[in-house]
Structures are given as C-alpha cells and as structure tokens.
C-alpha positions in Angstrom: 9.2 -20.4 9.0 12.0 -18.4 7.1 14.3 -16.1 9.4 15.6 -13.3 7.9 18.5 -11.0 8.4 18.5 -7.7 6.9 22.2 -5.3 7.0 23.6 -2.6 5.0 22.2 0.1 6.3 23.6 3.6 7.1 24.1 7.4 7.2 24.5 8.0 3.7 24.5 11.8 2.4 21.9 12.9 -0.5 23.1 11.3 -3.8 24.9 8.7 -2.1 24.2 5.0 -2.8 23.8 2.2 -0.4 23.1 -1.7 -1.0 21.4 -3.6 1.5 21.3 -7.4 2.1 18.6 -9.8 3.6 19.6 -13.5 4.4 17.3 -16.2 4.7 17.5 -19.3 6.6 17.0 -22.7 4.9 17.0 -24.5 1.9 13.8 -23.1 0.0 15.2 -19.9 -1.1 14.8 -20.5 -4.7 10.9 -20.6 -4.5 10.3 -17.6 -2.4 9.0 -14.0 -3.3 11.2 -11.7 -2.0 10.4 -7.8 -0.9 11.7 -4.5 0.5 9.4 -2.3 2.3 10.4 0.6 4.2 8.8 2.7 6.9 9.9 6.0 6.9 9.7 7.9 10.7 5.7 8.9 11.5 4.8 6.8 8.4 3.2 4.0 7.5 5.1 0.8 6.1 5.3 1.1 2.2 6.1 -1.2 -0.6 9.5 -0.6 -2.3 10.6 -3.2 -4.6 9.5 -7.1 -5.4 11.2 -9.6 -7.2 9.3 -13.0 -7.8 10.3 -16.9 -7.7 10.8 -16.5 -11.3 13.4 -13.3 -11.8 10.2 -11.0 -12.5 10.4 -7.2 -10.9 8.3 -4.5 -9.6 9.0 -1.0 -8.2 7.6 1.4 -6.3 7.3 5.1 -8.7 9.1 6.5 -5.3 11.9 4.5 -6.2 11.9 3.3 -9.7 15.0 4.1 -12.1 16.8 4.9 -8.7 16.7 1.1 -6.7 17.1 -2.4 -8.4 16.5 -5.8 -6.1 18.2 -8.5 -7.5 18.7 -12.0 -5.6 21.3 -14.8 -5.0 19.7 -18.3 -4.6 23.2 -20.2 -4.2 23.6 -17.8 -1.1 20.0 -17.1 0.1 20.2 -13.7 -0.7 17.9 -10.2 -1.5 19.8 -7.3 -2.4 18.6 -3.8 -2.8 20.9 -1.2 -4.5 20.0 1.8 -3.6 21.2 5.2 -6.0 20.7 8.7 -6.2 19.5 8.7 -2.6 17.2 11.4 -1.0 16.1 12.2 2.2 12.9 11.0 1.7 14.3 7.5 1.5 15.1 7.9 5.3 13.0 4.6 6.8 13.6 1.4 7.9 14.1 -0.7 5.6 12.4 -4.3 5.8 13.2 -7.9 3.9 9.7 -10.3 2.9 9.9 -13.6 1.6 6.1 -14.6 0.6 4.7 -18.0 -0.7 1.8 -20.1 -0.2 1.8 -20.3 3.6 4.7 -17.9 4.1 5.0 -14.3 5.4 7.8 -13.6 6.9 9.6 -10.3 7.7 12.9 -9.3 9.1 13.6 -6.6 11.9 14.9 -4.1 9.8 17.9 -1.8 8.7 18.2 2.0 9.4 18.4 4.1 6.6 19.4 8.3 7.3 20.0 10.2 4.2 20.8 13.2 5.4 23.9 15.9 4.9 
C-alpha cells in the first residue's frame, strides 16, 4: 500500500495562488492515477482534478481554467497549482493514487482563503 504525504497548504487571501504537493512512497509511482479531492467545512468530499498513468487530465467545472495537476514520476510527486483562488475553495484538500487493487488517500492539507 502507497503512503502519501500531502503539504502546501495555507491562509491564502482571495486571488491568491497556492501549489500543493502529495509524495508517495515506493517505486510504482509511474503507473498510478493520481487525484485531488477536497472537502470543504459541513461538505461532502468532492472531486477536484485527475491526472492518469498516461499524462491525461480531468477537472472539476468548480475548478477548471483556475487549477492544473501536473506530476513528477523521477520524484513521486502530484502537484496542484492552485490560481485565482476563492473562498469557496476553503476545504481540505486530499491526494489519491488509484490502480487495479489500489486506493489510497492521504490525511490532508488545510486550505483558508479568506481576507
């Protein structure tokens, strides 16, 4: 099983930017899906952006033209660049690598945007 690290997060004020990191343990980096979700305070835990084994990407409309996940196999890492943020992005933000017989999550990074 895949332990992962998420950082990055912070106060930010609206319009700010932010980029947050996830680490994975291991050697199979490469062949993993990797996902941000975020669960905003007295919400459920939503789908922000994907990107697949193979470089492909998906957004959430929340998010899109605003966030851009992008990885780093040679150092077993997810980014997520956050810009033009709003309050409404306040959540915790989680990492998800996903394959055949992997789910695994991290604990989480604390977003606030917020003057």
């Amino acid at each position: 099983q895949v332990q992962l690290v998420e950082s990055g997060g912070d106060l930010v004020q609206p319009g700010g930017s932010l980029r947050l990191s996830c680490v994975a343990s291991g050697t199979s980096f490469s062949i993993y899906h990797m996902a941000w979700y975020r669960q905003p305070p007295g919400k459920q835990r939503e789908f922000v952006a994907l990107m697949n084994s193979g470089g492909g990407t998906e957004y959430a409309d929340s998010v899109k033209g605003r966030f851009t996940i992008s990885r780093d196999n040679a150092n077993n890492t997810v980014y997520l660049q956050m810009n033009g943020l709003k309050p409404e992005d306040t959540a915790v933000y989680f990492c998800n690598a996903f394959m055949l017989g992997l789910n695994a999550w991290g604990q989480g990074t604390q977003v606030t945007v917020s003057s």
